[in-house]
N, C-alpha and C positions, 0 to 999 in steps of 0.2 A: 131634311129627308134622310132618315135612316141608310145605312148604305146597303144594306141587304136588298131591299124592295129597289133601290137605283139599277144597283148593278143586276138583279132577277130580271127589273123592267125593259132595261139596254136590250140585254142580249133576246128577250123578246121581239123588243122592237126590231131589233138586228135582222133574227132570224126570218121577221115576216117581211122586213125592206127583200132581203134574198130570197124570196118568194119559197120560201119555207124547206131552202137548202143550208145541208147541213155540212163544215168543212172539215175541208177535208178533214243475335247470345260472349381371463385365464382360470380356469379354473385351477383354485388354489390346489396344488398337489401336495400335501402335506407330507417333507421327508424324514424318513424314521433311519438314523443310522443304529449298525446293529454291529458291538464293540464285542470283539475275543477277550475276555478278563479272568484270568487265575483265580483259580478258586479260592486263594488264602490271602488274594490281595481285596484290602476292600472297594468298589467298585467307584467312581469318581461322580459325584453330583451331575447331572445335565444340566445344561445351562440354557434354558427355551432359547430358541433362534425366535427373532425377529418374525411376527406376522405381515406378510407378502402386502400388500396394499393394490388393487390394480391399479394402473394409471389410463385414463381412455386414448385411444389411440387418435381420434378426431376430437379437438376440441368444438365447445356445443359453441354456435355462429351464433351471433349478436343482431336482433335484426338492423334493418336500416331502413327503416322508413323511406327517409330521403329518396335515397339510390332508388328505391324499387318505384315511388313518384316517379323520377326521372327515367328511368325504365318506360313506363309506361306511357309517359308523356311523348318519349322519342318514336314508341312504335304505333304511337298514334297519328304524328306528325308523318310519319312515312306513310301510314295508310292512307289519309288523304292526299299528298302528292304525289301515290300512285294513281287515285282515281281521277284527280287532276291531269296525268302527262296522258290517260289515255284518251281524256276530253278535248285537255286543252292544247297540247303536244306541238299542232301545228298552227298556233294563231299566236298574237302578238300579243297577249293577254300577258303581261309580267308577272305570272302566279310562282315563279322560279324564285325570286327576289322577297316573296311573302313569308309568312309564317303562322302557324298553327295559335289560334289565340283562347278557343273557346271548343269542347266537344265533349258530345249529350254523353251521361254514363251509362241513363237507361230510359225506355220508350215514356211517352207523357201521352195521356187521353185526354183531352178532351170531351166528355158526356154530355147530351142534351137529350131534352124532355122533352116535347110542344115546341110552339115558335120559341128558340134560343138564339142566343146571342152569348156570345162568349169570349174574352181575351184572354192571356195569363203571357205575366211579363218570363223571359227566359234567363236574366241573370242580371240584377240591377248593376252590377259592376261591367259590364258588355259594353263599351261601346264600338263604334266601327264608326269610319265613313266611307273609305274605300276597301271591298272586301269580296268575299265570295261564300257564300252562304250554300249551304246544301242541308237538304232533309227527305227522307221517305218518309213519304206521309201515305197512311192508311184511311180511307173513307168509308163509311155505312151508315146508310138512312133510307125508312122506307120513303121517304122522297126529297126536297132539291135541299142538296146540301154543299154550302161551301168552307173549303180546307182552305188555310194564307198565312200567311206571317207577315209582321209588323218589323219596319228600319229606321233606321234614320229619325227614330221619333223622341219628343221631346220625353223625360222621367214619367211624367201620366199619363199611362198610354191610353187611358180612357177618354180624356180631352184634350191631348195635345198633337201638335202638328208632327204630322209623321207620314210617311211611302206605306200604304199596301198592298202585299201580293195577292191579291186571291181567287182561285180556280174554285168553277162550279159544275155540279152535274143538274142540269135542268132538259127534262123530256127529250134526254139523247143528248142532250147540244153540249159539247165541251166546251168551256170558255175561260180563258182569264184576262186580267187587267193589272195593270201599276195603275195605283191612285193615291193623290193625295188626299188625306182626311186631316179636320181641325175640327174643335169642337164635338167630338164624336161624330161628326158629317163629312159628306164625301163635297170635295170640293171642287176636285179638278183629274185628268186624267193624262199623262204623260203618252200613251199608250191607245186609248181607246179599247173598248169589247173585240177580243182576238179569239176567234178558234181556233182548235185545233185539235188532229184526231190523233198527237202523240201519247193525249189525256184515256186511261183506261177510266172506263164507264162503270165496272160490272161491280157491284156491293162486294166489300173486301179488299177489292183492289189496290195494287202498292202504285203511288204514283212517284218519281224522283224529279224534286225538283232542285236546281242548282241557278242561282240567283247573282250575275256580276255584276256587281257596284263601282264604277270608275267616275269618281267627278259627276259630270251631269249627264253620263250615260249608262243605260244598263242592256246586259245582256242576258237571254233568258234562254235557259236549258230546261227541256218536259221531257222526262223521259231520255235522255242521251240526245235527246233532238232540238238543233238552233231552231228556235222560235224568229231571231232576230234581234239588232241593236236601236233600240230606242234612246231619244234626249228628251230633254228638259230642262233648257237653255235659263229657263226663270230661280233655276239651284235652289228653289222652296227647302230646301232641310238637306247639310251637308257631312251632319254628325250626330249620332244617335243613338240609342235603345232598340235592343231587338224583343219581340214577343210572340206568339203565337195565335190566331184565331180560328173560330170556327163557329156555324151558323145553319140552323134550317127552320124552316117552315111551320113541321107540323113531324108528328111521329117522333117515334125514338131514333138517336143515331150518335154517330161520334166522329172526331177525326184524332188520329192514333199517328205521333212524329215520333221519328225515329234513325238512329245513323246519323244525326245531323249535325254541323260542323260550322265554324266560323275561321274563314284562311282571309288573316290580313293584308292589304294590299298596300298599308299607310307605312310611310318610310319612317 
């Protein structure tokens, strides 16, 4: 079973077990001397002076490639361990100790058509296994569409075993899940079908998610808001491939990632 129709089917079932509640970017000066000469003496050949040369007063800078990488590397690395101390500042989460490994230069769409399905790997040289993953991600479809990213997964992310995130918008209901998938199927759920109303709904919408990876537990940030620390003591996939998904039904729609970062947590 496809993991789309699973996970659409869950949070159905879900929502009808809870009796159909819903949770909560110098000017050369040329000089002329001017000699007193006797009129009977004859007058002495000039001897041209030297032509002035300017010399520039700044010489022209060389670039440096390098330097200006590392520039930009460094003020990338601060940007995220600001957004970091204001998250994670007072928990025990060693992101002090981590380091910046991976971050997006510019937004990725995702497009679909009718019923799609869609993954796209984020950088075959990526791996992680303990880390911290962040993305704003953008949603729109005239109906249930879900945004996720792919961890921990084997090189093919089409059939290989792997963790994914993925949040949906289905007739109001926010929802998301960790799940294992193998084979392109959903296999198992660390997590189960979770709401929550930190998830914006409205078409357009910027949702942030921030994703920690420890060992066999994770922790999950929507929106600046703890979700909660989940396990998964079976450690199904403990080093991986990251990528990105995205999935709907029917209509046009897209999901739109963006800002997003990989902060290593592996010594």
């Amino acid at each position: 079973m496809k993991c789309f129709p699973f996970f659409a089917l869950l949070v159905l079932m879900t929502a009808t077990l809870a009796c159909g509640g819903t949770a909560p970017v110098a000017e050369e000066h040329e000089l002329t001397a001017t000699l007193v000469i006797p009129s009977d003496t004859p007058a002495p050949t000039d001897t041209p002076l030297p032509t002035d040369t300017a010399t520039p007063l700044t010489p022209t800078a060389t670039p440096d490639n390098t330097a200006t990488a590392a520039v930009r590397a460094t003020q990338s690395a601060e940007g995220a361990l600001s957004e970091l101390d204001k998250l994670l500042g007072d928990t025990d989460i060693p992101y002090k100790d981590g380091r910046l490994i991976w971050k997006q230069t510019e937004p990725f769409k995702i497009s679909m058509a009718g019923p799609d399905y869609q993954i796209s790997d984020i950088d075959d040289d990526l791996t992680a296994g303990n880390f911290i993953f962040k993305s704003d991600v953008i949603w729109e479809a005239s109906g249930i569409v879900i945004c996720g990213v792919i961890f921990r997964s084997e090189p093919n992310l089409l059939n290989g075993r792997q963790y994914q995130f993925p949040y949906l918008r289905l007739s109001g209901l926010p929802a998301w899940a960790i799940e294992v998938h193998e084979f392109g199927n959903f296999k198992n759920s660390p997590t189960d079908i979770k709401f929550s109303n930190a998830l914006d709904l409205e078409n357009g919408a910027t949702n942030q998610l921030i994703l920690v990876v420890q060992d066999d537990n994770f922790t999950v940030y929507i929106n600046q808001t703890r979700q909660g620390k989940f396990y998964d003591y079976s450690k199904q996939r403990m080093n991986g491939n990251f990528g990105f998904l995205a999935r709907q039904d029917s209509g046009s729609g897209y999901c739109e990632f963006e800002n997003s970062w990989v902060w290593s947590l592996d010594k």
